[in-house]
C-alpha positions in Angstrom: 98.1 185.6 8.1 98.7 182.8 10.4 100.0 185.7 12.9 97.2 187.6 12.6 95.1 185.2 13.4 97.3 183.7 16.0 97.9 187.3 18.0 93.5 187.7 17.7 92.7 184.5 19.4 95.8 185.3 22.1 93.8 188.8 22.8 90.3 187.3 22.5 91.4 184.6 25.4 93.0 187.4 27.2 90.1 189.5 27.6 87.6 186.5 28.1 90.4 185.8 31.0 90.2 189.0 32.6 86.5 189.5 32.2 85.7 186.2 34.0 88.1 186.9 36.6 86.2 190.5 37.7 83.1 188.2 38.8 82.4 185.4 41.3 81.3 182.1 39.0 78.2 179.8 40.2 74.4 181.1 41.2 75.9 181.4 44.7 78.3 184.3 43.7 75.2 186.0 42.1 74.2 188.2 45.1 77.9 190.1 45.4 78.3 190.3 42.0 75.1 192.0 41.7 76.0 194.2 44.8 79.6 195.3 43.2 76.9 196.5 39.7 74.5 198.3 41.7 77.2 200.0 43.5 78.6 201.0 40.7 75.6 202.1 39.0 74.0 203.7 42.1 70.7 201.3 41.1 69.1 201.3 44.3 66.7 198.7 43.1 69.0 196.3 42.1 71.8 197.3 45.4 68.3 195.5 47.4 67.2 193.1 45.0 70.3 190.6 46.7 68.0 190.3 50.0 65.3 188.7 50.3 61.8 190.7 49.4 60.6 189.7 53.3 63.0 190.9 55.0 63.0 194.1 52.9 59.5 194.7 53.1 60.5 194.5 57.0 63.1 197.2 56.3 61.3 199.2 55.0 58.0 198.9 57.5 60.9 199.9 60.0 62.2 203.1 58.1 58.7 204.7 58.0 58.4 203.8 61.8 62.0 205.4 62.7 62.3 207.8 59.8 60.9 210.3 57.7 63.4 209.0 54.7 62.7 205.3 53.0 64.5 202.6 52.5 65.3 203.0 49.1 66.4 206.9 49.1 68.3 206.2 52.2 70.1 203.4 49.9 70.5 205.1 47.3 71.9 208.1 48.8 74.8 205.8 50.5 75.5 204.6 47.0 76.0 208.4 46.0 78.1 209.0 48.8 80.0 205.7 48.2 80.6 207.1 45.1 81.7 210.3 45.7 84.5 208.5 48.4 85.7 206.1 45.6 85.5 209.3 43.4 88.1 211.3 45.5 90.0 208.1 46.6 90.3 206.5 43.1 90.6 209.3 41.0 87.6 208.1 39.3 85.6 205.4 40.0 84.7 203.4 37.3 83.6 199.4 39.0 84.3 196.8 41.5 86.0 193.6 40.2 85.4 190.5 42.5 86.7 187.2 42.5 86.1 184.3 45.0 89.3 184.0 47.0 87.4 180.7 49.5 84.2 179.1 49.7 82.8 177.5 53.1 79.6 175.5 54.0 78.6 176.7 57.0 75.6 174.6 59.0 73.8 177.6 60.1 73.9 181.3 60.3 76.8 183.1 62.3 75.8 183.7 65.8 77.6 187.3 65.5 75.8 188.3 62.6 74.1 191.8 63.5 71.2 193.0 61.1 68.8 195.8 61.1 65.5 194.8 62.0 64.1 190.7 62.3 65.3 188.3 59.8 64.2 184.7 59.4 64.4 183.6 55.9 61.6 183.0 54.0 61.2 179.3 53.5 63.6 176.3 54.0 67.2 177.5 53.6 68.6 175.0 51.1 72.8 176.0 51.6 74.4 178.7 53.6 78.1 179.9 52.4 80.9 181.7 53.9 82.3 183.5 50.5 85.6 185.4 51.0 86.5 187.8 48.2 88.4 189.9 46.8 87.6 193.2 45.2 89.6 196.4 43.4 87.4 199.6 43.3 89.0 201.0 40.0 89.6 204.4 38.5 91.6 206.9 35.8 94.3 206.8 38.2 94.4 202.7 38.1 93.5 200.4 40.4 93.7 200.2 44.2 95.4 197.8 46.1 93.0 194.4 46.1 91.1 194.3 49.4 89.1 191.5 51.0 85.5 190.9 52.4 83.8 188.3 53.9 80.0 187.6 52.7 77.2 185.0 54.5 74.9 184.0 51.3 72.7 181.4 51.8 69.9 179.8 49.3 65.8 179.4 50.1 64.2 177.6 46.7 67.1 177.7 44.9 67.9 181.6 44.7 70.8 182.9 46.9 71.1 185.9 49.2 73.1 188.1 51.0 72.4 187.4 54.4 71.1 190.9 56.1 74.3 191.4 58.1 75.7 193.1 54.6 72.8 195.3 54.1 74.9 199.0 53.8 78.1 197.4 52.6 79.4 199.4 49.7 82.9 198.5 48.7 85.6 200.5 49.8 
């Protein structure tokens, strides 16, 4: 009996292990870990909900100038495609596991960050963060070797961001 139990509580912690390790901890990791769901899911929605609504709105003002497709079918139609890569790559894709690999404070924005369009965030930017991760795209086949990305987050009244530079990346 004592076993039993013993071998369930070693597989309980196991899993709780793994399943923390597949996202970034703290409200600052919230942005990519929400970005490695939608592209998963192909949720358009939520793949834009990590930006700021201003400078979205912003995109989007631009799209109908320069474009006869929105913002949010464009998006979601590089999740798709994304998809469809990691599909034929991965045998299958299934999800994106991140973990933090290094955290930075940074005292203002990169000067090499290129973006789409204006940004200026909206309000007082409290913290901005160089966050180095991680990530496995994983399929029936098993997982790919880990790769890394670099992500500028930065937080205006407590919520973080994905600073625009990141707007189409997808993981792969």
């Amino acid at each position: 009996m004592k076993k039993t139990v013993l071998i369930t509580l070693i597989v309980i912690l196991s899993f709780t292990a793994v399943s923390c390790a597949s996202a970034i901890s703290g409200s600052y990791g919230e942005p990519i870990n929400v970005l490695a769901e939608a592209v998963k899911s192909g949720d358009a929605d939520e793949y834009l909900s990590v930006f700021e609504e201003k400078y979205i709105s912003e995109l989007e003002e631009y799209f109908t100038i320069i474009s006869d497709v929105d913002l949010e079918t464009t998006v979601s139609e590089t999740l798709a495609s994304t998809k469809a890569y990691n599909k034929e790559s991965c045998g299958a894709f299934t999800s994106v596991s991140v973990t933090e690999v290094k955290k930075e404070t940074l005292g203002e924005f990169p000067s090499d960050a290129v973006y789409t369009g204006t940004f200026e965030p909206d309000g007082e930017v409290g913290e901005i963060l160089s966050l180095t991760v991680s990530y496995v795209i994983e399929g029936m086949s098993g997982s790919t070797d880990p790769k890394e990305a670099n992500f500028i987050v930065y937080s205006v009244n407590g919520e973080y961001y994905l600073h625009p530079m990141h707007m189409m990346f997808v993981f792969q």
